[in-house]
Every structure is written in structure tokens, then in C-alpha cells.
CHARMM-style PDB file with segment names, atoms N, HN, CA, C and O in Angstrom:
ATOM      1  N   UNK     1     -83.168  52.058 -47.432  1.00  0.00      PROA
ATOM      2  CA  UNK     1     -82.839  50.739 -46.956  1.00  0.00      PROA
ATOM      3  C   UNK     1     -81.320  50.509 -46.987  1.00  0.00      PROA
ATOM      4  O   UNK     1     -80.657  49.819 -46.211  1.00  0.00      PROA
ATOM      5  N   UNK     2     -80.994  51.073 -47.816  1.00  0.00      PROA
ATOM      6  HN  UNK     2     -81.532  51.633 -48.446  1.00  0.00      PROA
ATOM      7  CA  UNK     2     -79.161  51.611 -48.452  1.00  0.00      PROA
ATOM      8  C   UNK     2     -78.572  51.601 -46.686  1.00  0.00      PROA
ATOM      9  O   UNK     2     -77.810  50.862 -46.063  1.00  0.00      PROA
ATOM     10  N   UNK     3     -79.385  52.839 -46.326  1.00  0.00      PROA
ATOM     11  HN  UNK     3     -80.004  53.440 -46.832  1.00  0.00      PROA
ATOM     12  CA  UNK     3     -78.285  53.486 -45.457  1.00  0.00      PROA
ATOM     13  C   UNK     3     -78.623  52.872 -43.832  1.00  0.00      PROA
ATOM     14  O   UNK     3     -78.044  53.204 -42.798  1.00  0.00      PROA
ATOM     15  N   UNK     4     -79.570  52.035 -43.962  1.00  0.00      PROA
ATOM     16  HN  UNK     4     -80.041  51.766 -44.802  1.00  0.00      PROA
ATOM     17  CA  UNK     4     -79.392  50.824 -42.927  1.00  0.00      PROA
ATOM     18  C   UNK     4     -78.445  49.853 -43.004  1.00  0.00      PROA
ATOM     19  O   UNK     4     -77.836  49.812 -41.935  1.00  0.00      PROA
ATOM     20  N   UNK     5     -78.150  49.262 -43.581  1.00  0.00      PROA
ATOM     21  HN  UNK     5     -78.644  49.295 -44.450  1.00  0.00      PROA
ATOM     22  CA  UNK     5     -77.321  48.489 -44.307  1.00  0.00      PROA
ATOM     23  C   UNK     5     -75.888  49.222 -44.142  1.00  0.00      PROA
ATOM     24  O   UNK     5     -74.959  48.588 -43.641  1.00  0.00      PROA
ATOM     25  N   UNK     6     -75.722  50.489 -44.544  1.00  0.00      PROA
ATOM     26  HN  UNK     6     -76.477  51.004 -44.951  1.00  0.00      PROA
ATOM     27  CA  UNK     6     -74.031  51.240 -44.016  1.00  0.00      PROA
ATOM     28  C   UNK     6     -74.302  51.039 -42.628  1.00  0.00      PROA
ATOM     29  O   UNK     6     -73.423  50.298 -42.188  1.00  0.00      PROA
ATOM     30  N   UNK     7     -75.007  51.316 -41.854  1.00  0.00      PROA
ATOM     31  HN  UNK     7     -75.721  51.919 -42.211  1.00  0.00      PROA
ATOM     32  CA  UNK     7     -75.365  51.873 -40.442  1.00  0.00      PROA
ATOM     33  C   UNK     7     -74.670  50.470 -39.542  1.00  0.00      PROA
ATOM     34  O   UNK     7     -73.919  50.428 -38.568  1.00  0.00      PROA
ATOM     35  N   UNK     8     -75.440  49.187 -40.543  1.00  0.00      PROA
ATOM     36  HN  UNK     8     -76.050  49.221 -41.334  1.00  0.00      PROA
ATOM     37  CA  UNK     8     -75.139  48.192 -39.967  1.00  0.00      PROA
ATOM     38  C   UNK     8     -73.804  47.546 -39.579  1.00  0.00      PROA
ATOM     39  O   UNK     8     -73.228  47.247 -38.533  1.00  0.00      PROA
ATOM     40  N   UNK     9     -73.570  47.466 -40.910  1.00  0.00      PROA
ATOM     41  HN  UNK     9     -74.038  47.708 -41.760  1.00  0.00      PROA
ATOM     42  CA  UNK     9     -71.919  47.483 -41.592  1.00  0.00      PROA
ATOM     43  C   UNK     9     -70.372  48.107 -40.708  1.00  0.00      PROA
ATOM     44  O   UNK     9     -69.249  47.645 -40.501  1.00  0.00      PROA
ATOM     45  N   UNK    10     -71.168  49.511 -40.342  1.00  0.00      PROA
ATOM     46  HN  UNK    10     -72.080  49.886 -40.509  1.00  0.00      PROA
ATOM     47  CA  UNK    10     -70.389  50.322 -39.493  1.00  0.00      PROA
ATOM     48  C   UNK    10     -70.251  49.579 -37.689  1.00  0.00      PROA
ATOM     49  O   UNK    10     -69.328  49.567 -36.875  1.00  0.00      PROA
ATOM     50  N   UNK    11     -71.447  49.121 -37.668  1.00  0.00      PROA
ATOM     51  HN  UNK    11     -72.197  49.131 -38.329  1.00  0.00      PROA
ATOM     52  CA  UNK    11     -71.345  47.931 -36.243  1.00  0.00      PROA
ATOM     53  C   UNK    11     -69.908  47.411 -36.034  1.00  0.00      PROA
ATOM     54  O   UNK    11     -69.267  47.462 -34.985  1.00  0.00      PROA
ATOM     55  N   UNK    12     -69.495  46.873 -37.284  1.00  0.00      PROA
ATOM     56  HN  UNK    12     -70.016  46.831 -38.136  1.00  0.00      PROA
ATOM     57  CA  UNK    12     -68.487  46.198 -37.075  1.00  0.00      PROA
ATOM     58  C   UNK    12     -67.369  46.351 -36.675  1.00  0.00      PROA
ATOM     59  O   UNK    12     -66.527  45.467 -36.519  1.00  0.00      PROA
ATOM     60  N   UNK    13     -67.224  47.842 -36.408  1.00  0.00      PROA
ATOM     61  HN  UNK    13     -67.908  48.560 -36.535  1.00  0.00      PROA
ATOM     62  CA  UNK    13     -65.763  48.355 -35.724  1.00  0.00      PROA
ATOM     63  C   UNK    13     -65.679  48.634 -34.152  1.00  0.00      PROA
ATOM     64  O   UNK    13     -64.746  49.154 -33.541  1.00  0.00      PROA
ATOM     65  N   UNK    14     -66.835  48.176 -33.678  1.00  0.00      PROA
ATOM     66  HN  UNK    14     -67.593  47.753 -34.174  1.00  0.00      PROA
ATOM     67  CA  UNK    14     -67.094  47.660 -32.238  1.00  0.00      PROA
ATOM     68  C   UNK    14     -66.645  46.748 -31.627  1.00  0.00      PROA
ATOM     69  O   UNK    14     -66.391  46.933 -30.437  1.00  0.00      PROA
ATOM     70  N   UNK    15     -66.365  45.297 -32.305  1.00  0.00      PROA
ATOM     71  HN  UNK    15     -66.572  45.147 -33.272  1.00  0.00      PROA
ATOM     72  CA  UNK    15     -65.923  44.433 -31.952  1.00  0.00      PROA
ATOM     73  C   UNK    15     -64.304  44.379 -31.860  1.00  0.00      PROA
ATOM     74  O   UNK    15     -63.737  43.848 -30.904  1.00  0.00      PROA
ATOM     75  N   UNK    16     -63.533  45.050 -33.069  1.00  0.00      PROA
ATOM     76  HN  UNK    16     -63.993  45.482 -33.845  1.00  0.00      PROA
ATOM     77  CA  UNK    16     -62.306  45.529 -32.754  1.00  0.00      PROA
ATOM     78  C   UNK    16     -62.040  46.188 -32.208  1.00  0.00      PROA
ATOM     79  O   UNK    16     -60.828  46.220 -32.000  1.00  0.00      PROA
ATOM     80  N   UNK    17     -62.810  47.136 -31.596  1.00  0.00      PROA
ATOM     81  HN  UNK    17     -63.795  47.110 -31.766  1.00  0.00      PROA
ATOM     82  CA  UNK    17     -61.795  48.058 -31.004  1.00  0.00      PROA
ATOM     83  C   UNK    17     -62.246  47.834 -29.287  1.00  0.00      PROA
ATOM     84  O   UNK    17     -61.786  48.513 -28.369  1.00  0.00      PROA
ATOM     85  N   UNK    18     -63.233  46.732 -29.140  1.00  0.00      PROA
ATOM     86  HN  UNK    18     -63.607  46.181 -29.886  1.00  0.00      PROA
ATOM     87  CA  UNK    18     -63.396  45.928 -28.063  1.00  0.00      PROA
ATOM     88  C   UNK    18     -62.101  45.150 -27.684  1.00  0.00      PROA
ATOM     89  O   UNK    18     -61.640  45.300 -26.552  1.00  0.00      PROA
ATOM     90  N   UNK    19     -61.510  44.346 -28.558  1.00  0.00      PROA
ATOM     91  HN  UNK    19     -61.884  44.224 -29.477  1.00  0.00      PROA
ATOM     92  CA  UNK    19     -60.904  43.675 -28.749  1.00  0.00      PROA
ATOM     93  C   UNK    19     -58.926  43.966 -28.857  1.00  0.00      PROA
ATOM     94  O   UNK    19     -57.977  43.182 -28.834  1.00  0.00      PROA
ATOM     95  N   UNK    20     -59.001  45.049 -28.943  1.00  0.00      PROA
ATOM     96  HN  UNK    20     -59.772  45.686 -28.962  1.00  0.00      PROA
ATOM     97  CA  UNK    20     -57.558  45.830 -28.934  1.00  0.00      PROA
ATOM     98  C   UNK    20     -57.509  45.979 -27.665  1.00  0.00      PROA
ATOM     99  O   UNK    20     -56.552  45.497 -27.058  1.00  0.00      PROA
ATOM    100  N   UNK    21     -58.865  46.910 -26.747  1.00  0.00      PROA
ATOM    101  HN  UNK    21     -59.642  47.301 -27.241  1.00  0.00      PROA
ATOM    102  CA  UNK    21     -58.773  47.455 -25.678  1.00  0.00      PROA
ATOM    103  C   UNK    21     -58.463  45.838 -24.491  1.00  0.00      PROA
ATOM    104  O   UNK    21     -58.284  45.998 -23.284  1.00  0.00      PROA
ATOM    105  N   UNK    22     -58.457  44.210 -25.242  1.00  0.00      PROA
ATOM    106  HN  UNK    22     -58.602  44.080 -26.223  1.00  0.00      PROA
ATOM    107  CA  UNK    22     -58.722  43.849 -23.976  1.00  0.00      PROA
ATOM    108  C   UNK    22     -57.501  43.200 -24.818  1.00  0.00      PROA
ATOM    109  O   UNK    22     -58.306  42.610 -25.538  1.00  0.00      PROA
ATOM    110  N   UNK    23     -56.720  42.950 -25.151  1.00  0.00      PROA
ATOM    111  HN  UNK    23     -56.065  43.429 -24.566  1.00  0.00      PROA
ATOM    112  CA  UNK    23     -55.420  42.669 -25.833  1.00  0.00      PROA
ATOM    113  C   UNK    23     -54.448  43.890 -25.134  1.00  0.00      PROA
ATOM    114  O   UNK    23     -53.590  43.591 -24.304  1.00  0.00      PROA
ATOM    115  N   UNK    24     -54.613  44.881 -25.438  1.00  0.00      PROA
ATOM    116  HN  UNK    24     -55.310  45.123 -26.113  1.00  0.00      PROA
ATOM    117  CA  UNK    24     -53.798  45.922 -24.723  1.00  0.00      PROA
ATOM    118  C   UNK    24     -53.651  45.438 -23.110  1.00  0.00      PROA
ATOM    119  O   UNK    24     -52.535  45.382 -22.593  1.00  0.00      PROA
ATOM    120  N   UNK    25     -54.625  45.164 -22.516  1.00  0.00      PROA
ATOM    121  HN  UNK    25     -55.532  45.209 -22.936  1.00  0.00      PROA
ATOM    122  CA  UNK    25     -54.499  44.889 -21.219  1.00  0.00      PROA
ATOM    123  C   UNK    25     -53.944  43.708 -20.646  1.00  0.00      PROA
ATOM    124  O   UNK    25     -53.454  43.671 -19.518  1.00  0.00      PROA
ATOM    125  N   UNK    26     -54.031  42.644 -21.510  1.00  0.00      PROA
ATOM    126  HN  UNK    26     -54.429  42.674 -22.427  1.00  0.00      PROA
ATOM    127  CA  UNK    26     -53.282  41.085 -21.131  1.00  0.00      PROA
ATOM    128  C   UNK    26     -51.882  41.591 -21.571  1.00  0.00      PROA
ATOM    129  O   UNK    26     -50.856  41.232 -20.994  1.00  0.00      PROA
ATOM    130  N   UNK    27     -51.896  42.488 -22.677  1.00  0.00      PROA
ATOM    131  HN  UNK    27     -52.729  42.780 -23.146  1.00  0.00      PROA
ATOM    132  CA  UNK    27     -50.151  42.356 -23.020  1.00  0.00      PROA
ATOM    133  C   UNK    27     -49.691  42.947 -21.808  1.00  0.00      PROA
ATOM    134  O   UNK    27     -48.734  42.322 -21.352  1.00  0.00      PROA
ATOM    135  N   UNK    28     -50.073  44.041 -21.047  1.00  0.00      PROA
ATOM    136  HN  UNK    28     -50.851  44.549 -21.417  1.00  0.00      PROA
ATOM    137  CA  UNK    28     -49.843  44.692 -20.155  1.00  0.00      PROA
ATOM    138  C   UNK    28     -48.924  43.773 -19.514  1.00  0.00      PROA
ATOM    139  O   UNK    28     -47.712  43.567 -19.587  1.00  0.00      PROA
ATOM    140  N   UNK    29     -50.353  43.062 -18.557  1.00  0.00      PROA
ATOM    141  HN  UNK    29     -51.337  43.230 -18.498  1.00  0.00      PROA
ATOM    142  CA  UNK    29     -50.351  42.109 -17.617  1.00  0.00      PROA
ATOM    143  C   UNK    29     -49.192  40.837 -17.901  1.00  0.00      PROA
ATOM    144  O   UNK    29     -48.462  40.294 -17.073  1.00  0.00      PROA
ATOM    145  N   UNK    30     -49.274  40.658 -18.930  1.00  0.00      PROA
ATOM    146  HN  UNK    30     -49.868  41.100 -19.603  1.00  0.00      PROA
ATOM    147  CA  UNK    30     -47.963  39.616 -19.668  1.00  0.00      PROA
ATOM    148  C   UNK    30     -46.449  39.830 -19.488  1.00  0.00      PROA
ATOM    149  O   UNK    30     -45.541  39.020 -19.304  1.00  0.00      PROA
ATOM    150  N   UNK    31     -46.463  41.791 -19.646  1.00  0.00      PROA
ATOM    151  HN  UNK    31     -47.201  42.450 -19.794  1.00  0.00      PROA
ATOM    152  CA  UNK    31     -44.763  42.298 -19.686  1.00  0.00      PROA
ATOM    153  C   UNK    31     -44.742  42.131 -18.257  1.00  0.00      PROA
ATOM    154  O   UNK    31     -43.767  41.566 -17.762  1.00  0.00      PROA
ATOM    155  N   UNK    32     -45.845  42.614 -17.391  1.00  0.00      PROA
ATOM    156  HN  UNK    32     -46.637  43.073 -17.793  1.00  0.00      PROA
ATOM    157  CA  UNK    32     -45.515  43.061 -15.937  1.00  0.00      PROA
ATOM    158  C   UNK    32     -44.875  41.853 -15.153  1.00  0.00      PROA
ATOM    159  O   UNK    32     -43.958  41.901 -14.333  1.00  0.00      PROA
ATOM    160  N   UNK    33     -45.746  40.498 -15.709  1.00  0.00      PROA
ATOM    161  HN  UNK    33     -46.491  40.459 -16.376  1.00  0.00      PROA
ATOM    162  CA  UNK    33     -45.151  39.481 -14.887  1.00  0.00      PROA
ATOM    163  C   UNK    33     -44.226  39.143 -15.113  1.00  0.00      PROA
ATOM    164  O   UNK    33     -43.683  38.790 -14.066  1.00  0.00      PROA
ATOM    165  N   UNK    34     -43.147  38.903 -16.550  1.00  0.00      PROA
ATOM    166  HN  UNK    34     -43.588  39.190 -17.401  1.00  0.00      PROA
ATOM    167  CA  UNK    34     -42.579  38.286 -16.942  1.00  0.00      PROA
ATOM    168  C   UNK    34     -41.663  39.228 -18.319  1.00  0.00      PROA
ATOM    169  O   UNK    34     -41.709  39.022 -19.531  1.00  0.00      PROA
ATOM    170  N   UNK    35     -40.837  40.329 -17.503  1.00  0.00      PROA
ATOM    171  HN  UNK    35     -40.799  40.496 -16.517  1.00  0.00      PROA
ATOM    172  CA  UNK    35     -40.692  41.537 -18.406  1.00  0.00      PROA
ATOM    173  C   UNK    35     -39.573  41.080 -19.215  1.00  0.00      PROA
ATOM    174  O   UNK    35     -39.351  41.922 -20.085  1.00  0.00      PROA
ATOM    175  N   UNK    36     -38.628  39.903 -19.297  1.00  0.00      PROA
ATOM    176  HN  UNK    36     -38.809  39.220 -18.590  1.00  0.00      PROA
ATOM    177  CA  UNK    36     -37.415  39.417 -19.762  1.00  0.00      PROA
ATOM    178  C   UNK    36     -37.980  38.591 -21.792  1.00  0.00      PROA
ATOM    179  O   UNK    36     -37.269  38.200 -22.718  1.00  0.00      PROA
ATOM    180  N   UNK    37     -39.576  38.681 -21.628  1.00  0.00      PROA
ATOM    181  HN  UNK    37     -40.153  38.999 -20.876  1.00  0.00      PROA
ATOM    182  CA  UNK    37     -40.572  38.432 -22.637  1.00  0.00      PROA
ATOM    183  C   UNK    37     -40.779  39.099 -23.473  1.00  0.00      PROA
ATOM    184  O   UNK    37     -41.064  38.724 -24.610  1.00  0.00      PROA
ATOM    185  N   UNK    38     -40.647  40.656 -22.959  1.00  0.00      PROA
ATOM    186  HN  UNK    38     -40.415  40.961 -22.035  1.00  0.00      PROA
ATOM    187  CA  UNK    38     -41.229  41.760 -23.188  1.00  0.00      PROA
ATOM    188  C   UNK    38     -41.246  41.613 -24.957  1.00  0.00      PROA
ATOM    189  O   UNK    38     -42.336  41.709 -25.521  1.00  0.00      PROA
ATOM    190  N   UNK    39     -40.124  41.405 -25.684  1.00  0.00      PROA
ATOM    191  HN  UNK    39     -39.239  41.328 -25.225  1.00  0.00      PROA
ATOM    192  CA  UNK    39     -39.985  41.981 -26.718  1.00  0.00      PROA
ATOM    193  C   UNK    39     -40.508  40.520 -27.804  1.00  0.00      PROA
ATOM    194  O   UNK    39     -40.615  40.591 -29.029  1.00  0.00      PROA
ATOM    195  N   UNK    40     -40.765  39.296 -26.978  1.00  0.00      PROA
ATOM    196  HN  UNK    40     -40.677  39.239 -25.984  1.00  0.00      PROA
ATOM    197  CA  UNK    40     -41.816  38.365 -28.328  1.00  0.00      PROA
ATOM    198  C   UNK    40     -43.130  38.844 -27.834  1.00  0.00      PROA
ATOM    199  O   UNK    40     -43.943  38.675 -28.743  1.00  0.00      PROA
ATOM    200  N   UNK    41     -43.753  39.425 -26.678  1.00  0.00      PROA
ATOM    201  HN  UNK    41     -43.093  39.563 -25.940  1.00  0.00      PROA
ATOM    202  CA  UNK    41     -45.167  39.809 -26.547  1.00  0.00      PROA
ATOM    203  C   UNK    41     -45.360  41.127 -26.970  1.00  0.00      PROA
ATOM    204  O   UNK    41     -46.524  41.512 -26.864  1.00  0.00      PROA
ATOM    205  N   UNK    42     -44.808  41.677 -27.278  1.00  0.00      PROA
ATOM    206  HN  UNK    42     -43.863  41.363 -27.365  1.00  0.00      PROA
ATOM    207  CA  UNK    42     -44.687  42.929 -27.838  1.00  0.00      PROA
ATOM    208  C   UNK    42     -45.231  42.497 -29.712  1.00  0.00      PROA
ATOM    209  O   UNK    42     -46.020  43.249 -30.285  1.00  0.00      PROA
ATOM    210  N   UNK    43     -44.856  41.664 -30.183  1.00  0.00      PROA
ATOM    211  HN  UNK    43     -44.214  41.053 -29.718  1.00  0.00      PROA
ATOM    212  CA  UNK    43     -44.723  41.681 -31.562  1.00  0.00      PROA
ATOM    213  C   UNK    43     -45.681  40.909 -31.506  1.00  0.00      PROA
ATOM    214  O   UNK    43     -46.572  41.317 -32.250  1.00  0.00      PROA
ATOM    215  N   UNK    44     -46.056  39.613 -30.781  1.00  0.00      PROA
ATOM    216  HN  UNK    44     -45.332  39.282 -30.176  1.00  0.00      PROA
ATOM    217  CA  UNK    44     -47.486  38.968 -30.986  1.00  0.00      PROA
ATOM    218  C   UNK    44     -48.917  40.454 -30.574  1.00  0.00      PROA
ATOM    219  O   UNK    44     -49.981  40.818 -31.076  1.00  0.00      PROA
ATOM    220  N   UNK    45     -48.278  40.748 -29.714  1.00  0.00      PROA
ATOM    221  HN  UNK    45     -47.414  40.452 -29.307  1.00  0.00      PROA
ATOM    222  CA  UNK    45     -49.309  42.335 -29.515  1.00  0.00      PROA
ATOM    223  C   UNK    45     -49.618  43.098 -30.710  1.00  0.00      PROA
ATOM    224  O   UNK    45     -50.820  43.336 -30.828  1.00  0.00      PROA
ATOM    225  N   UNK    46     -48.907  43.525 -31.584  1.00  0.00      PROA
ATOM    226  HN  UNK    46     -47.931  43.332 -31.488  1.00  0.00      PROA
ATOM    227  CA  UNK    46     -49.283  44.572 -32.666  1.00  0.00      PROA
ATOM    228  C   UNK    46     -49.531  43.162 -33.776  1.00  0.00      PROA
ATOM    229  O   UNK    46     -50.263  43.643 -34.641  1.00  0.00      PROA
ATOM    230  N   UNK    47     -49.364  42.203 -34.021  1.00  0.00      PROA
ATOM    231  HN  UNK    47     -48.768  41.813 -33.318  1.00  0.00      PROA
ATOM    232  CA  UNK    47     -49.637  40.990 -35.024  1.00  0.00      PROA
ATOM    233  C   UNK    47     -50.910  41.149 -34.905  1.00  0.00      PROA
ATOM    234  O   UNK    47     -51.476  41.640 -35.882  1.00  0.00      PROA
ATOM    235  N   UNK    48     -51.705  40.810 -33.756  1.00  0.00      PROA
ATOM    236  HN  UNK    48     -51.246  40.412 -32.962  1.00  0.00      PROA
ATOM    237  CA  UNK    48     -52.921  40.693 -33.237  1.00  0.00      PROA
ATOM    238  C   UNK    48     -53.475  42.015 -33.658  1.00  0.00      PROA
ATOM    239  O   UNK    48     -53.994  42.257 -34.747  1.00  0.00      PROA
ATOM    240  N   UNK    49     -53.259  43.045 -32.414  1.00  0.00      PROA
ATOM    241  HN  UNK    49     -52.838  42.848 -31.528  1.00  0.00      PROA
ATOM    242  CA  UNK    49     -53.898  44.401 -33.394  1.00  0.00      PROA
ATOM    243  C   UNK    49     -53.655  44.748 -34.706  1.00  0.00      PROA
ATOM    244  O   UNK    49     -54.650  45.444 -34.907  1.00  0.00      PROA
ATOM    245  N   UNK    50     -52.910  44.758 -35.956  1.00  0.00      PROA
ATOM    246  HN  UNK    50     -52.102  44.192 -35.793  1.00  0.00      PROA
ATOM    247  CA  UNK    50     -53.208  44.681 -37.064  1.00  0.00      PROA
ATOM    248  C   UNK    50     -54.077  44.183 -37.675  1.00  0.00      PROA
ATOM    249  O   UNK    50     -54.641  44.694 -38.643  1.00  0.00      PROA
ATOM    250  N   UNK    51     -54.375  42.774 -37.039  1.00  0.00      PROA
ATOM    251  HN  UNK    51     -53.916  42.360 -36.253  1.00  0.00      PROA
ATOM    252  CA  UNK    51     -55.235  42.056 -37.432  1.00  0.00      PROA
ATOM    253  C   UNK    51     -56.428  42.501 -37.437  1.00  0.00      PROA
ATOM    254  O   UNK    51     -57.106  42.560 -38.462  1.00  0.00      PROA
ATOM    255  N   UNK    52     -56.986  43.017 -35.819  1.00  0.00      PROA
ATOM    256  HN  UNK    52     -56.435  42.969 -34.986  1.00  0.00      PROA
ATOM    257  CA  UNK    52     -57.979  43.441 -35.455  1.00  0.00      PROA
ATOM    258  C   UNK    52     -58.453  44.387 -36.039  1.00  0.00      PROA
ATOM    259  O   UNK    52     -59.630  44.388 -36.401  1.00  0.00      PROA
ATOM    260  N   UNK    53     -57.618  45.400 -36.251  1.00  0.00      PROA
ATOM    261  HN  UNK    53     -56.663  45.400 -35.957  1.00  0.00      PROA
ATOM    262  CA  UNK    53     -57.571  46.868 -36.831  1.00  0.00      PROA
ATOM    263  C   UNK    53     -58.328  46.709 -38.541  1.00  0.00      PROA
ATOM    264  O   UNK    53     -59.229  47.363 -39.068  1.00  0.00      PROA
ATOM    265  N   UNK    54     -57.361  45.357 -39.136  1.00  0.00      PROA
ATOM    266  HN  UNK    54     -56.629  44.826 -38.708  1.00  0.00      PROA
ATOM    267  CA  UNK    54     -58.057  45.189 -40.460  1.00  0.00      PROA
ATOM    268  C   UNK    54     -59.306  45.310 -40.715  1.00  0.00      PROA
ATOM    269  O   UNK    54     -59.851  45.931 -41.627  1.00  0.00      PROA
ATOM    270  N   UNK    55     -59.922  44.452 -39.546  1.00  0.00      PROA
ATOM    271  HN  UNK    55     -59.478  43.947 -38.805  1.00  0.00      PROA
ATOM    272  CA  UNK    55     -61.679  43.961 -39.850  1.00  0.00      PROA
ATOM    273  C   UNK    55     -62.041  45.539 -39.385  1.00  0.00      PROA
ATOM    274  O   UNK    55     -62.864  46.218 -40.000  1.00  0.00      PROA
ATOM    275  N   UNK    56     -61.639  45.800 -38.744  1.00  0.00      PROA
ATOM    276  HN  UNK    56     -60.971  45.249 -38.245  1.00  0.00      PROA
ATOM    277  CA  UNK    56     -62.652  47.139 -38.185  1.00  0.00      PROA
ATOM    278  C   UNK    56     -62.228  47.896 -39.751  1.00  0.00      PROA
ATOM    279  O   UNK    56     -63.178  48.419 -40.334  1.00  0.00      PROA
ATOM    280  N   UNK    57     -60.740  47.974 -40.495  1.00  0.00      PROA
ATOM    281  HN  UNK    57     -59.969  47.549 -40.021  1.00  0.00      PROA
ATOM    282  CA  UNK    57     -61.001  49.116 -41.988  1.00  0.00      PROA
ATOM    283  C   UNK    57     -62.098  48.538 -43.012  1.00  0.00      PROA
ATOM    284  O   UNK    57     -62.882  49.029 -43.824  1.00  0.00      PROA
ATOM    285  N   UNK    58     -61.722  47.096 -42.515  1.00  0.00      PROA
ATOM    286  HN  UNK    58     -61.086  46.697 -41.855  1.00  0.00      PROA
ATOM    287  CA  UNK    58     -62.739  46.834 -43.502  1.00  0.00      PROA
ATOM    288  C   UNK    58     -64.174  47.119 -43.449  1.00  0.00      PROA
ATOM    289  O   UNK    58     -64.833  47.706 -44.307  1.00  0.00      PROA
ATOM    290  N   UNK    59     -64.572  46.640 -42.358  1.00  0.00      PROA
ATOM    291  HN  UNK    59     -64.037  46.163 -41.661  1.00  0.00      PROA
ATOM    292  CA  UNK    59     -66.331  47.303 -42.032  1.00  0.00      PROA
ATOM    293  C   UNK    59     -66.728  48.673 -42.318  1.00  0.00      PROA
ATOM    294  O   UNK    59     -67.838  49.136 -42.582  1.00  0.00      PROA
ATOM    295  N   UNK    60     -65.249  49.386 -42.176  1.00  0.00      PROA
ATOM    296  HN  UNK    60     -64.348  49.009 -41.962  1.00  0.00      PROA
ATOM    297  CA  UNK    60     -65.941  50.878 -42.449  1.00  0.00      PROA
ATOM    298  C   UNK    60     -65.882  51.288 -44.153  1.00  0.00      PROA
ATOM    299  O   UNK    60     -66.730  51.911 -44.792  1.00  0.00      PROA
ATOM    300  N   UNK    61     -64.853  50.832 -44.531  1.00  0.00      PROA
ATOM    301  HN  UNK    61     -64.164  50.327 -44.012  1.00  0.00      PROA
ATOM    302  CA  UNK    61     -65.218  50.332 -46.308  1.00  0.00      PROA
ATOM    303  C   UNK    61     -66.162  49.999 -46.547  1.00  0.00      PROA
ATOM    304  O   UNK    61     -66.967  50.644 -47.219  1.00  0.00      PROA
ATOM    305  N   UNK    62     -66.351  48.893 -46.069  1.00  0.00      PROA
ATOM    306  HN  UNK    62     -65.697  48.370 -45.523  1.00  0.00      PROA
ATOM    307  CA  UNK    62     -67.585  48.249 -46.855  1.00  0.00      PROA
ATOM    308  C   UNK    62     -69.156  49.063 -46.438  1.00  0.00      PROA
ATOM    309  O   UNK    62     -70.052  49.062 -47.283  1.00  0.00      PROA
ATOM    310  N   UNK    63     -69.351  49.683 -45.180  1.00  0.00      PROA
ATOM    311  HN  UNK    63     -68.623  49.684 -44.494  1.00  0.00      PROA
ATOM    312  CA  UNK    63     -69.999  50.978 -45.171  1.00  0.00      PROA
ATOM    313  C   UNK    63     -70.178  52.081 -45.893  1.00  0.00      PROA
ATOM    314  O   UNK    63     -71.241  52.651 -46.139  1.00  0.00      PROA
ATOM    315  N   UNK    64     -68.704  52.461 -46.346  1.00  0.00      PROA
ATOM    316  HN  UNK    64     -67.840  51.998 -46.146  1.00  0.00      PROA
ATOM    317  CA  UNK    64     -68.675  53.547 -47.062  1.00  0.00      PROA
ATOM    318  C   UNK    64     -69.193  53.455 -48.370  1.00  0.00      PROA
ATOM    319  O   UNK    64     -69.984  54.209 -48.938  1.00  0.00      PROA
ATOM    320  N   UNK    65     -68.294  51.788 -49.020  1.00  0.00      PROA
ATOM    321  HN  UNK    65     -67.651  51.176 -48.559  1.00  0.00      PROA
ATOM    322  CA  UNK    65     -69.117  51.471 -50.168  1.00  0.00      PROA
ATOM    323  C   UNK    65     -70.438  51.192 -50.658  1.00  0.00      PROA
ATOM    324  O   UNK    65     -70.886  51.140 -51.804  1.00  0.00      PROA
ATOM    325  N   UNK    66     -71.024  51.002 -49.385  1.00  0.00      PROA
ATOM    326  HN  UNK    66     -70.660  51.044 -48.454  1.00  0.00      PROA
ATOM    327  CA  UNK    66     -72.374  50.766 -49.869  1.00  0.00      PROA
ATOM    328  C   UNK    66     -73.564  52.136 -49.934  1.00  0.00      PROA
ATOM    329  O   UNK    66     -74.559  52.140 -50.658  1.00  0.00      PROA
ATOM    330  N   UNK    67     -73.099  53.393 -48.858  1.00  0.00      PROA
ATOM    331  HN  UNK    67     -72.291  53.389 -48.270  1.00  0.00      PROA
ATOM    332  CA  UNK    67     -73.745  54.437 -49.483  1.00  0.00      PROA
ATOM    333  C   UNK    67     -73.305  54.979 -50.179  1.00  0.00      PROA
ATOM    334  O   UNK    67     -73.923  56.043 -50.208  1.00  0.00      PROA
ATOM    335  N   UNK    68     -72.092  55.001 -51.287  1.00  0.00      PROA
ATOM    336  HN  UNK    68     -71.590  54.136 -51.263  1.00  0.00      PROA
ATOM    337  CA  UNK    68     -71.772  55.303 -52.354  1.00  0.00      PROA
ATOM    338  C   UNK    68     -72.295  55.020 -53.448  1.00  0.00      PROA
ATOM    339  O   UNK    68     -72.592  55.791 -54.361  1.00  0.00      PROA
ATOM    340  N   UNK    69     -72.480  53.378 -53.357  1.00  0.00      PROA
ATOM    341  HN  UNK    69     -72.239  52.751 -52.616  1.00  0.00      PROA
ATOM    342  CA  UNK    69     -72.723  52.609 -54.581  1.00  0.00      PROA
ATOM    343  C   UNK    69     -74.187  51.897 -54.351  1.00  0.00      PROA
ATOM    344  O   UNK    69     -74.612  50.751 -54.208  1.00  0.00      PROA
ATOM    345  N   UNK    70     -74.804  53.461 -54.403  1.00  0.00      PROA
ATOM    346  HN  UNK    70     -74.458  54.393 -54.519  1.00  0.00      PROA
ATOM    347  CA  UNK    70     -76.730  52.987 -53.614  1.00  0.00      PROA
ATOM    348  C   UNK    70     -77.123  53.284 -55.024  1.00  0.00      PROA
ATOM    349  OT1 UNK    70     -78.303  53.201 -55.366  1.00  0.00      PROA
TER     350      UNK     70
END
């Protein structure tokens, strides 16, 4: 039942890395129109993916921890 529960857990790095891939593409779209920007959308860009990136280490932690600590 343990390793349903990791299985599940592990779900969660779906949504981030959903979520980078459609962030990557507005920042794109953001420099292209308006490239004199480039360098505050640039830093709200990786703010955001850090962010994103967190929840996805964390889900896989908390995966890892739980078939460890079965």
C-alpha cells in the first residue's frame, strides 16, 4: 500500500514540469515582442521556474521518503 502512495506522490512532478514547459514559452513570446524587457523577464522566468522546480523536488522526496520509511 507503501508503494502506491510513492507512485502517487511521484504524480506530482507532472504538474511542474507542465508548467516550466508553458512558462518557457510565454517568456519566449514576451522577449520576442518586447526584447528592450528582455533582462526583468528573464529573472521573473527562472523566479518562477525555481519555484516550480521546488514542488516537483519536493514530490520526489517525499516519494522517496515514503518507500524508505515503509
Amino acid at each position: 500500500m507503501e508503494l502506491i502512495g510513492a507512485g502517487l506522490a511521484a504524480f506530482g512532478i507532472i504538474g511542474p514540469g507542465i508548467g516550466i514547459g508553458i512558462l518557457t514559452g510565454l517568456t519566449t513570446t514576451a522577449i520576442g515582442r518586447n526584447p528592450d524587457a528582455a533582462n526583468v523577464i528573464r529573472q521573473n522566468f527562472i523566479l518562477g521556474a525555481v519555484f516550480a522546480e521546488g514542488l516537483g523536488i519536493f514530490a520526489f522526496v517525499l516519494g522517496v521518503l515514503i518507500i524508505l520509511l515503509k
